[in-house]
Backbone as JSON Lines, residues from 0, in Angstrom:
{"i":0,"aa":"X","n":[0.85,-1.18,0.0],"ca":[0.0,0.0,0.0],"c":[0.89,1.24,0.0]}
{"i":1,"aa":"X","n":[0.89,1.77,-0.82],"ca":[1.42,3.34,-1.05],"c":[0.85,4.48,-0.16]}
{"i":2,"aa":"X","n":[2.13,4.95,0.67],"ca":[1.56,5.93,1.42],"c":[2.8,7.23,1.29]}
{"i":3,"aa":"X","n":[1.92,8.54,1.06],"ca":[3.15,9.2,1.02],"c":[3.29,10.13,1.98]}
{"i":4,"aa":"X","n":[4.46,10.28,2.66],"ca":[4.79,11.02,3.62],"c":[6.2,11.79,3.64]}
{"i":5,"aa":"X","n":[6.17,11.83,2.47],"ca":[7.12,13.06,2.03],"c":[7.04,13.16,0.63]}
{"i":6,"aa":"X","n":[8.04,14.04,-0.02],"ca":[8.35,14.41,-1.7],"c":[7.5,13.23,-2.13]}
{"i":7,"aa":"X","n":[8.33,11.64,-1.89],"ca":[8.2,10.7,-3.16],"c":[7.36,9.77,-2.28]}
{"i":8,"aa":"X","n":[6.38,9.06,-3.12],"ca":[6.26,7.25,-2.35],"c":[6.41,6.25,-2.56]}
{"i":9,"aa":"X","n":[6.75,5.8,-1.83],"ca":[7.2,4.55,-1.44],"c":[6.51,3.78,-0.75]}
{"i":10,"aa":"X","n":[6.64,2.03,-0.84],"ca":[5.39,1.22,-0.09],"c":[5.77,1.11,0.94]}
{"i":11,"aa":"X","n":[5.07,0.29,1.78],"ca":[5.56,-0.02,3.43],"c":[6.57,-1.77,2.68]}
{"i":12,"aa":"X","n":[6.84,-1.82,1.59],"ca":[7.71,-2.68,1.19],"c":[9.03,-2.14,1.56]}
{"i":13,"aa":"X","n":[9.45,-1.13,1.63],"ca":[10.06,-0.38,1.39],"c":[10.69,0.19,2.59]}
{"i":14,"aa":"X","n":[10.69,0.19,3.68],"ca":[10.58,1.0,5.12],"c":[11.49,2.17,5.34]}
{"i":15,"aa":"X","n":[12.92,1.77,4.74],"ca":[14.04,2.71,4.81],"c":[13.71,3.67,4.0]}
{"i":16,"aa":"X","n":[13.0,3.39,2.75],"ca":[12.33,4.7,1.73],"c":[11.61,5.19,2.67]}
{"i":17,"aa":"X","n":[10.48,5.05,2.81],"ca":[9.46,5.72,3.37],"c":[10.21,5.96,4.86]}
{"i":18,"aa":"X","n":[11.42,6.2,5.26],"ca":[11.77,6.91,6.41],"c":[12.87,8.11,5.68]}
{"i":19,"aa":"X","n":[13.2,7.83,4.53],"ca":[13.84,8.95,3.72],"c":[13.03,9.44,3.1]}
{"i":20,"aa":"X","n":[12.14,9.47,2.96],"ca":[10.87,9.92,2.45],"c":[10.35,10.95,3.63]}
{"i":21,"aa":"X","n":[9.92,10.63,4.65],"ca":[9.94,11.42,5.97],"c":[10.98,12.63,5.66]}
{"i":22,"aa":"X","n":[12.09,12.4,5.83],"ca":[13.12,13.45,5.86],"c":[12.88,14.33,5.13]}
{"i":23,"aa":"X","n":[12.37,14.06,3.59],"ca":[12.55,15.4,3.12],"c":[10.85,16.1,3.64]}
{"i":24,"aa":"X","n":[9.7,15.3,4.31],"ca":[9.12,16.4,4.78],"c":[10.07,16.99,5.92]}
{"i":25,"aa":"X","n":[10.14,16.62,6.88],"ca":[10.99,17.07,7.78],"c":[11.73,18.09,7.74]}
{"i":26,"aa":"X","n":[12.33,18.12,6.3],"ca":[13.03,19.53,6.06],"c":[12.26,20.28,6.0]}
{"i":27,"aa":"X","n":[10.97,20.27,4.89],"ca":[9.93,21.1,4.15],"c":[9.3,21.57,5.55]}
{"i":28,"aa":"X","n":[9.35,21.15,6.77],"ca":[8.5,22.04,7.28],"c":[10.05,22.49,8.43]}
{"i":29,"aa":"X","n":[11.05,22.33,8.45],"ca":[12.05,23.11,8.91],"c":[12.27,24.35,8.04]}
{"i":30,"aa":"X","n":[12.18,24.18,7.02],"ca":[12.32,25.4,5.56],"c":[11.18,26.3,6.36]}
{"i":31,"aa":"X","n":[9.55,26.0,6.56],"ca":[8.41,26.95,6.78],"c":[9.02,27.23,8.17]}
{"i":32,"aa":"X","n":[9.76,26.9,8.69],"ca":[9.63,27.5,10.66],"c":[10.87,28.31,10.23]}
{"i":33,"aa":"X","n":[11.77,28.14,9.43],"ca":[12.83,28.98,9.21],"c":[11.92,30.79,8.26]}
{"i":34,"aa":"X","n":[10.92,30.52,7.43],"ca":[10.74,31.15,6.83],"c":[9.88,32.39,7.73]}
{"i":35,"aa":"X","n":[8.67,31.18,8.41],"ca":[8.23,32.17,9.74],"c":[9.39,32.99,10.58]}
{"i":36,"aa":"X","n":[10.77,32.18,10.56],"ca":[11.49,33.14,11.34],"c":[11.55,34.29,10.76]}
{"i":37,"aa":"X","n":[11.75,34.08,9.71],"ca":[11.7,36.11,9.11],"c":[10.97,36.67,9.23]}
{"i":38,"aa":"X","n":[9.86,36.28,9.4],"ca":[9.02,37.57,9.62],"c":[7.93,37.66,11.16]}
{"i":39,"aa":"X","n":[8.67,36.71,11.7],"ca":[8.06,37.04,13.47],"c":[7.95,38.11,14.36]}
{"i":40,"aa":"X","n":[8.61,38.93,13.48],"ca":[8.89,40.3,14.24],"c":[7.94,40.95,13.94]}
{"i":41,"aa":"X","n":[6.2,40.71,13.19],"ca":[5.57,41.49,12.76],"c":[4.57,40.45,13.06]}
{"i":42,"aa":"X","n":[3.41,40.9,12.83],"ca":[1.83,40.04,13.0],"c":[1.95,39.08,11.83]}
{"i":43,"aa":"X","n":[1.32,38.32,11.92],"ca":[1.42,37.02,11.27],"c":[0.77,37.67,10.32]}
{"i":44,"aa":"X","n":[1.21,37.28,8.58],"ca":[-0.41,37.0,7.8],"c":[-0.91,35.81,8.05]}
{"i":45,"aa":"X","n":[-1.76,35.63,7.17],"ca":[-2.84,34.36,6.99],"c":[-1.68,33.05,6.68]}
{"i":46,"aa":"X","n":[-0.99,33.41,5.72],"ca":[0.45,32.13,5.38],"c":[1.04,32.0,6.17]}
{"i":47,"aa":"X","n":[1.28,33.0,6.72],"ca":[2.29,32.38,7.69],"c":[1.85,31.6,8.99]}
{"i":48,"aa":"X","n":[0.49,32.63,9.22],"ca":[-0.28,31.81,10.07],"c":[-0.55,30.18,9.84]}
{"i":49,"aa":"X","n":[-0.96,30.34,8.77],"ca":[-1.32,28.38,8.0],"c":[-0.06,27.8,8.15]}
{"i":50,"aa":"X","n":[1.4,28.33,7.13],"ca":[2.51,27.63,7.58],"c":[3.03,27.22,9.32]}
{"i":51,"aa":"X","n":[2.85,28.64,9.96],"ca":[3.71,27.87,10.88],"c":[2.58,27.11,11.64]}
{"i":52,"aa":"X","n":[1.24,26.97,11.85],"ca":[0.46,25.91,12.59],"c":[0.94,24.3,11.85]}
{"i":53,"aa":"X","n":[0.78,24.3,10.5],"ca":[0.96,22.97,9.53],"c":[2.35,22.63,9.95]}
{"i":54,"aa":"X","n":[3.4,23.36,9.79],"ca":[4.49,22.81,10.96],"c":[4.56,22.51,12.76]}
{"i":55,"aa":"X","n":[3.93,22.88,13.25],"ca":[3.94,23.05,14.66],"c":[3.52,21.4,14.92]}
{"i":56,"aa":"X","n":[2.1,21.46,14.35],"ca":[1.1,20.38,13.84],"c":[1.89,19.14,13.53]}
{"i":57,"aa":"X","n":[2.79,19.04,12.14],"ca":[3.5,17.91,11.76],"c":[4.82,17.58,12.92]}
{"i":58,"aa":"X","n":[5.13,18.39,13.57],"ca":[6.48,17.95,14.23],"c":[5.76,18.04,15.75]}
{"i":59,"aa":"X","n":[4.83,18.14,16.33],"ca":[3.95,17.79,17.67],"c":[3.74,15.79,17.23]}
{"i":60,"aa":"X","n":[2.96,15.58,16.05],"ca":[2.17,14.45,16.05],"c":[3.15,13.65,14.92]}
{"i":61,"aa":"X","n":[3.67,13.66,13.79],"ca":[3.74,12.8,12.82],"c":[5.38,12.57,13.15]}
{"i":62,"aa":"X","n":[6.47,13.75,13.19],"ca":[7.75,13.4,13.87],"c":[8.08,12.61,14.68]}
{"i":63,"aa":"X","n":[7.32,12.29,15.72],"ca":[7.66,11.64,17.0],"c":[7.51,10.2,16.16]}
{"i":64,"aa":"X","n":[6.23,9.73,15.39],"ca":[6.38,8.45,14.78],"c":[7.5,8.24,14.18]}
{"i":65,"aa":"X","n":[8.17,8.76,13.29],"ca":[9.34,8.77,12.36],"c":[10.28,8.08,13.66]}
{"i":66,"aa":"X","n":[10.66,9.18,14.66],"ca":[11.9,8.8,15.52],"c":[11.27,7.51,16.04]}
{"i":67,"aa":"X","n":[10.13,7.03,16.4],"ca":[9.68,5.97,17.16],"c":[10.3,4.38,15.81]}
{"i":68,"aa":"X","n":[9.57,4.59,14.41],"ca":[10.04,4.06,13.63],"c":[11.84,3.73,13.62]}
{"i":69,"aa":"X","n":[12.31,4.62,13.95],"ca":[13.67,3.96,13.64],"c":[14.22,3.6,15.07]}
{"i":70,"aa":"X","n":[13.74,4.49,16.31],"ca":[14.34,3.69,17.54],"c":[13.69,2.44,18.04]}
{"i":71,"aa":"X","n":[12.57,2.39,17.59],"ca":[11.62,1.27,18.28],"c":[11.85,-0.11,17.26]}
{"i":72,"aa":"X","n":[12.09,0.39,16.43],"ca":[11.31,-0.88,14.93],"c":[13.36,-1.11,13.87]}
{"i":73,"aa":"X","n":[13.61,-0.25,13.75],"ca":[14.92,-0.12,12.52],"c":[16.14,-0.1,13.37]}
{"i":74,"aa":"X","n":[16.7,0.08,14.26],"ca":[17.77,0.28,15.25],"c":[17.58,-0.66,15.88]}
{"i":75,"aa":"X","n":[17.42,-1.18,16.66],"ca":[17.15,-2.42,17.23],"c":[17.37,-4.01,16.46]}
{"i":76,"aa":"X","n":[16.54,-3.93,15.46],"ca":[16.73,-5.13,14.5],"c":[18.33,-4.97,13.74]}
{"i":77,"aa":"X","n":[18.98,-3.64,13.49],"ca":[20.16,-3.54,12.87],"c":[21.25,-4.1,14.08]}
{"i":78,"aa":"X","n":[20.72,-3.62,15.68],"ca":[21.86,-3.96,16.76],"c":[21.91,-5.4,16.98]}
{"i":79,"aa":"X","n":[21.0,-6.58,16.58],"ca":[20.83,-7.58,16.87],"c":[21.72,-8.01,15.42]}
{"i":80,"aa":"X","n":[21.51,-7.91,14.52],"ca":[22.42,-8.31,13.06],"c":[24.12,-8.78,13.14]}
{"i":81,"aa":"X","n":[24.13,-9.77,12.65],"ca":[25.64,-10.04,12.3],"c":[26.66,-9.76,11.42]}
{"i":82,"aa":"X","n":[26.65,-8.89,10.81],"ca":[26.76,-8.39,9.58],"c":[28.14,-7.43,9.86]}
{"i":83,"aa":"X","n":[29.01,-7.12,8.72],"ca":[30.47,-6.3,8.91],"c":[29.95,-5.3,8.86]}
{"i":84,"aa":"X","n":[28.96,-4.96,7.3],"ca":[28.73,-3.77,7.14],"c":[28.0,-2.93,8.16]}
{"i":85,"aa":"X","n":[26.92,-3.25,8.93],"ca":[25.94,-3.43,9.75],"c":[27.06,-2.81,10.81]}
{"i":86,"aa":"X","n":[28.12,-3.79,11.51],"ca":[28.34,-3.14,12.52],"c":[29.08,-2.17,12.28]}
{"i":87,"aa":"X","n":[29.76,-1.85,11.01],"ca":[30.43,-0.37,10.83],"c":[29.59,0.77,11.01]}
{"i":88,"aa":"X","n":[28.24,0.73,10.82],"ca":[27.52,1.81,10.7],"c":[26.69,1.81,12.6]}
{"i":89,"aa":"X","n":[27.32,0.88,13.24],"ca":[26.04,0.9,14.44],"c":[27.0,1.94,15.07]}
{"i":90,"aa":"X","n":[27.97,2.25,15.11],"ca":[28.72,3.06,16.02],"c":[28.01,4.45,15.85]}
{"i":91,"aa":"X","n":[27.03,5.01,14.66],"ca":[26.23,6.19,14.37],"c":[25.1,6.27,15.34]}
{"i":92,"aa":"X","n":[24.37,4.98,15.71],"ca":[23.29,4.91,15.95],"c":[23.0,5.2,17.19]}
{"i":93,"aa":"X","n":[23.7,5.39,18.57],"ca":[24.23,6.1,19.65],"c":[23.99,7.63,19.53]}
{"i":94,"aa":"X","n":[24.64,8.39,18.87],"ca":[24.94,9.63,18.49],"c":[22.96,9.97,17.98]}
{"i":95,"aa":"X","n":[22.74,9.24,16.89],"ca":[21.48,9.26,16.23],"c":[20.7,9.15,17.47]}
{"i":96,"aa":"X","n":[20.6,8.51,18.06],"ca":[19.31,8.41,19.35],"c":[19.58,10.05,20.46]}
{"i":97,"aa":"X","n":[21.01,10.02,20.83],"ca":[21.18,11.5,21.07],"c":[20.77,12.71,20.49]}
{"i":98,"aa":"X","n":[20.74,12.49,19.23],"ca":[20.33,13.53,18.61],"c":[18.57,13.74,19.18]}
{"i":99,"aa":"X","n":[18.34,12.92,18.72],"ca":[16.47,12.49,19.07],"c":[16.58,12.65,20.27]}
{"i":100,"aa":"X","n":[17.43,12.81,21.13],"ca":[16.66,13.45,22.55],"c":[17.22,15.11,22.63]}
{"i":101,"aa":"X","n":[18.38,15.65,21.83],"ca":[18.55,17.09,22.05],"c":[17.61,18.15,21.38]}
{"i":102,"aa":"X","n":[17.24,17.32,19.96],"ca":[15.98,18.0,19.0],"c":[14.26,18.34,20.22]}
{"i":103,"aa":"X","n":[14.45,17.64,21.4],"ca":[13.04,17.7,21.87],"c":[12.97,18.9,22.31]}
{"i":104,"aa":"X","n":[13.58,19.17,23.14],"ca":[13.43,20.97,23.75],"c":[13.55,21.58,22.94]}
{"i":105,"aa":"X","n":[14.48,21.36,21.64],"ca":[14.07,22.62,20.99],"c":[12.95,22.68,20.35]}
{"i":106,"aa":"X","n":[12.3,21.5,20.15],"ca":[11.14,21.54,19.64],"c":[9.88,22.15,19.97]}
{"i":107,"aa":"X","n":[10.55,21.69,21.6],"ca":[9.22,22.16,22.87],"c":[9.43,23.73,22.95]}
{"i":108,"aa":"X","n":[9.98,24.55,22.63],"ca":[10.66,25.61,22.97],"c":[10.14,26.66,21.6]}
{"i":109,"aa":"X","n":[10.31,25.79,20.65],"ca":[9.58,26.2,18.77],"c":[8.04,26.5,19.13]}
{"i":110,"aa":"X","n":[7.57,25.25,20.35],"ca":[6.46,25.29,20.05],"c":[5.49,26.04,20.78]}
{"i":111,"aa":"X","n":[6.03,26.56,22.17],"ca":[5.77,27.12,22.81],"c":[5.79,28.58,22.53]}
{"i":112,"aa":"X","n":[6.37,29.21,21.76],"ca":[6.81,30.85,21.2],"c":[5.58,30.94,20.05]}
{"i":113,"aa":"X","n":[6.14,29.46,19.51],"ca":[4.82,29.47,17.49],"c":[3.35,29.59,18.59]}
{"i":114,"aa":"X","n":[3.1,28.74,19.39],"ca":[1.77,29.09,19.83],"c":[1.18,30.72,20.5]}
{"i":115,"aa":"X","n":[2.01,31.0,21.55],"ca":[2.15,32.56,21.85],"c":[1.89,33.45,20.44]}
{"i":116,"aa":"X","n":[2.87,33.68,19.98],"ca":[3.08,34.3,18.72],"c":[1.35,34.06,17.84]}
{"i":117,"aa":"X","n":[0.91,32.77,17.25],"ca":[-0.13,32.53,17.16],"c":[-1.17,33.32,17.95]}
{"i":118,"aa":"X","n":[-1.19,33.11,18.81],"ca":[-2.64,33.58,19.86],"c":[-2.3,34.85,20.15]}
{"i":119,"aa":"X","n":[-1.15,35.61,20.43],"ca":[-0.94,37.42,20.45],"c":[-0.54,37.95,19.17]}
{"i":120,"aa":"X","n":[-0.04,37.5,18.37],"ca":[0.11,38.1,16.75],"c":[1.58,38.67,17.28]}
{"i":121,"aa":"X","n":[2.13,38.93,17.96],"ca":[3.08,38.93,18.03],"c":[4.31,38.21,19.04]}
{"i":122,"aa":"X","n":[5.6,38.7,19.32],"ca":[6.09,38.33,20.75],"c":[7.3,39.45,21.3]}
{"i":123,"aa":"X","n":[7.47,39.29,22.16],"ca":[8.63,40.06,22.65],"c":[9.81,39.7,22.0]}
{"i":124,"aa":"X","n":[10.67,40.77,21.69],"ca":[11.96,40.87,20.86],"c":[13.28,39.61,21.84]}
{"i":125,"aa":"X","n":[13.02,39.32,22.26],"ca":[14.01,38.13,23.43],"c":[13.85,37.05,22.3]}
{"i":126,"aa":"X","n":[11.98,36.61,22.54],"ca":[11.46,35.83,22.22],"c":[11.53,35.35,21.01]}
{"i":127,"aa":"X","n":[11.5,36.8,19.6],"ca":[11.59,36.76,18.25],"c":[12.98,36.1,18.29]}
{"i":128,"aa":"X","n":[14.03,36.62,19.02],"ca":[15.37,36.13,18.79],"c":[15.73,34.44,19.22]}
{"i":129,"aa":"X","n":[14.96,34.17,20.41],"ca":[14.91,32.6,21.05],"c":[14.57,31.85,19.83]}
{"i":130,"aa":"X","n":[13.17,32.31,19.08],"ca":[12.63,31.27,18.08],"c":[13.9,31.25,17.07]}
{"i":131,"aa":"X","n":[14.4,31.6,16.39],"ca":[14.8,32.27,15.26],"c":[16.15,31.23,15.61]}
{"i":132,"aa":"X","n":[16.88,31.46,16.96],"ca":[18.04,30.52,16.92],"c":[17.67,29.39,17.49]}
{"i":133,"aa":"X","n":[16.59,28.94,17.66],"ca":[15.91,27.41,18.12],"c":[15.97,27.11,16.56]}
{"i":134,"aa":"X","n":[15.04,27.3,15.63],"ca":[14.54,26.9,14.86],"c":[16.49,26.85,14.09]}
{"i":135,"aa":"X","n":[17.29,27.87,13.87],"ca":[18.63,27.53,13.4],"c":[19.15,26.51,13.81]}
{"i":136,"aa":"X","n":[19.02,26.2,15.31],"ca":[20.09,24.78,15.85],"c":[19.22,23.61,14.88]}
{"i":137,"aa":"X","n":[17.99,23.72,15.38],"ca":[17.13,22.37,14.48],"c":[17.59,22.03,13.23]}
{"i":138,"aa":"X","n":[17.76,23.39,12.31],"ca":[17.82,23.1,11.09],"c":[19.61,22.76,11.09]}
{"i":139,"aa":"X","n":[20.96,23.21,11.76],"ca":[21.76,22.1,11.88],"c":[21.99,21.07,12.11]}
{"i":140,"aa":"X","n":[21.46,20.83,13.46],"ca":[21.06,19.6,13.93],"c":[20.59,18.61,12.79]}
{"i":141,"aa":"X","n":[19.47,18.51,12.3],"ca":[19.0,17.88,11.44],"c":[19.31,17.56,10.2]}
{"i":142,"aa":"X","n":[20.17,18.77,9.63],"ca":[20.93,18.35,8.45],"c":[21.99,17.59,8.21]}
{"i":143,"aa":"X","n":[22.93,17.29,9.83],"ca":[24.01,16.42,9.4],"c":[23.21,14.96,10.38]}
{"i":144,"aa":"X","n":[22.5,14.86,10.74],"ca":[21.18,14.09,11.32],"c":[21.09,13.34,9.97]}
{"i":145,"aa":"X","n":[20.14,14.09,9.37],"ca":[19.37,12.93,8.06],"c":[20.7,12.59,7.29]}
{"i":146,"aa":"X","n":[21.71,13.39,6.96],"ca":[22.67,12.95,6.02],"c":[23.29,11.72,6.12]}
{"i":147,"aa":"X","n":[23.57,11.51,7.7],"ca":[24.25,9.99,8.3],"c":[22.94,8.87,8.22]}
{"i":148,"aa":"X","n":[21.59,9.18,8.17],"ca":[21.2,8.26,8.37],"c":[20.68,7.98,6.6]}
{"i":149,"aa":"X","n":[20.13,9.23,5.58],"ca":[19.95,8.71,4.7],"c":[21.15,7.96,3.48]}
{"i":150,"aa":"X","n":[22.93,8.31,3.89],"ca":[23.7,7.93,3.19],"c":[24.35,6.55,3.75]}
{"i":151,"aa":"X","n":[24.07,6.42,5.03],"ca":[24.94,5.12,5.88],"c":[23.54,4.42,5.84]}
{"i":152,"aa":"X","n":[22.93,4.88,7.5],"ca":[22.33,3.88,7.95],"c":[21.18,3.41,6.98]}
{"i":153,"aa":"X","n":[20.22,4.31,6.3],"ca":[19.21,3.15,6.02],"c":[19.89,2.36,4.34]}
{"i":154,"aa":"X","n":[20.6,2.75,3.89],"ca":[21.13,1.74,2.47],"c":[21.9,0.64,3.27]}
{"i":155,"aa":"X","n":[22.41,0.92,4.53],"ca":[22.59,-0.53,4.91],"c":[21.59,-1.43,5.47]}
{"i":156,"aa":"X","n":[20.52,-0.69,6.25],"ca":[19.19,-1.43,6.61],"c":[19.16,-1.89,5.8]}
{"i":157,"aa":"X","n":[18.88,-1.16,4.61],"ca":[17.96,-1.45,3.03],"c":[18.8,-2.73,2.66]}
{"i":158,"aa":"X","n":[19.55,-3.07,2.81],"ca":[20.73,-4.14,1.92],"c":[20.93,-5.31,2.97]}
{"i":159,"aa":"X","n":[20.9,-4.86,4.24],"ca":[21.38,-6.09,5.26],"c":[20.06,-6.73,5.89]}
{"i":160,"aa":"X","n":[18.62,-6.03,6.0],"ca":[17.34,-6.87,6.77],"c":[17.24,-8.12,5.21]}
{"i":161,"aa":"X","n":[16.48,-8.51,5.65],"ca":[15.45,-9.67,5.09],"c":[14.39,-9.18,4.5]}
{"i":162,"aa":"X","n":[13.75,-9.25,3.94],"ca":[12.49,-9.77,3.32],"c":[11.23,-9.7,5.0]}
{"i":163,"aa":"X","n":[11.59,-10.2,5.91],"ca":[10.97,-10.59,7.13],"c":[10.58,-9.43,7.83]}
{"i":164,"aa":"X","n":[12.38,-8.91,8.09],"ca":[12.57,-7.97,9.23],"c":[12.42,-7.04,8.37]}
{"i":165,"aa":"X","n":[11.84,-6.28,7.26],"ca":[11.31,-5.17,6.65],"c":[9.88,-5.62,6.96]}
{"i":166,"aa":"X","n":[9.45,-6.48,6.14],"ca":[7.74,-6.41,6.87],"c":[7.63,-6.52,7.91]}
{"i":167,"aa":"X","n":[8.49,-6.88,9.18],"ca":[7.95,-6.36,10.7],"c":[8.22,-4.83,10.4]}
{"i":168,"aa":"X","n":[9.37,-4.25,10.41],"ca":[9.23,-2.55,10.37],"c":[8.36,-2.29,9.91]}
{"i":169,"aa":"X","n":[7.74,-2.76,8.86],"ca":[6.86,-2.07,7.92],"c":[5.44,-2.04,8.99]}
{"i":170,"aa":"X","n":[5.27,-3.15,8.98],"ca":[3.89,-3.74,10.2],"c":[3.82,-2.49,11.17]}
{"i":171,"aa":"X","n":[5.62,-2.29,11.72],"ca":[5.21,-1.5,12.67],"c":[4.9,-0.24,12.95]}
{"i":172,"aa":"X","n":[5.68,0.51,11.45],"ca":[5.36,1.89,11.1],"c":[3.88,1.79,10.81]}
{"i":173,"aa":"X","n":[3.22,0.71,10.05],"ca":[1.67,0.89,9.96],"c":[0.75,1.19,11.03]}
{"i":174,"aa":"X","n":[1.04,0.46,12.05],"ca":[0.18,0.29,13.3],"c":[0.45,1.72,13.86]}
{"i":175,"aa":"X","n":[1.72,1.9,13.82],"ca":[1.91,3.74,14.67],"c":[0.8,4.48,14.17]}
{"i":176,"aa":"X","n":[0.62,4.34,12.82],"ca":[-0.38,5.22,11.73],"c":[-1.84,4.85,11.45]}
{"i":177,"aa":"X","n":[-1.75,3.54,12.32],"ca":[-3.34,3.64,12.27],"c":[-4.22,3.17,10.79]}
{"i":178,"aa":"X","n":[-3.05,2.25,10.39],"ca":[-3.28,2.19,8.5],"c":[-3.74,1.36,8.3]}
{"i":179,"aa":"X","n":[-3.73,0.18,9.18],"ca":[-4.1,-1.58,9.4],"c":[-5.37,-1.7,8.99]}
């Protein structure tokens, strides 16, 4: 079953796609919280209003699945593997779960200002400046983030699971989503 959750789709045949698939939404709505940063210093329009809720929105509810997908379901099945290639790349996957816990405050921190900002049309100049370098660390953070996992880790998922241990990931990204 074709589901798309980013740029391209990909099936739940597929799991490491459809988690690089994720990424590039992931960016697309890091691009809109970067873009709201420019102009926070003024009342929202209507776009920006729509953009930054549709981001706030996707990285509150659909993000957390993504990270759950690869710590719960894709990391785990790679740490159990016997494989050379496999264990060259597990030494990332440490760092990768770190990452997924430093991205949360700033997230919580994005989301707490985007809502203010939302409901007063504006915020205090501290505040314009807090969002603006929250939303910058994210968008570093995340860029050398997806790069290790879409150039290492998942083409080795993709090459070292089974046939098996992709349709459990797959099973399990479904059930997160409610797709069953």
């Amino acid at each position: 079953m074709p589901v798309q959750i980013g740029a391209q789709v990909h099936s739940f045949s597929d799991p490491t796609g459809l988690l690089s698939d994720c990424h590039r939404r992931i960016e697309m709505f890091l691009r809109s919280l970067a873009s709201v940063g420019d102009v926070i210093d003024q009342p929202p329009s209507e776009e920006t209003r729509r953009a930054l809720e549709t981001a706030l929105r996707y990285f509150a509810e659909a993000a957390p699945k993504h990270t759950a997908d690869e710590e719960e379901s894709l990391f785990p099945r790679m740490r159990k593997m016997d494989d050379a290639e496999v264990h060259s790349a597990l030494g990332k996957l440490d760092m990768l779960e770190e990452d997924h816990e430093r991205v949360a405050p700033l997230h919580a921190r994005v989301e707490q200002l985007g809502t203010e900002y939302l409901a007063n049309g504006k915020l205090a100049k501290n505040d314009v400046e807090e969002f603006r370098n929250s939303v910058s660390q994210l968008l570093s953070m995340y860029q050398q983030h997806i790069k290790i996992e879409d150039e290492l880790i998942f083409p080795v998922a993709a090459r070292a699971l089974s046939d098996d241990e992709k349709a459990a990931v797959a099973l399990e990204m479904t059930s997160r989503r409610s797709l069953r």
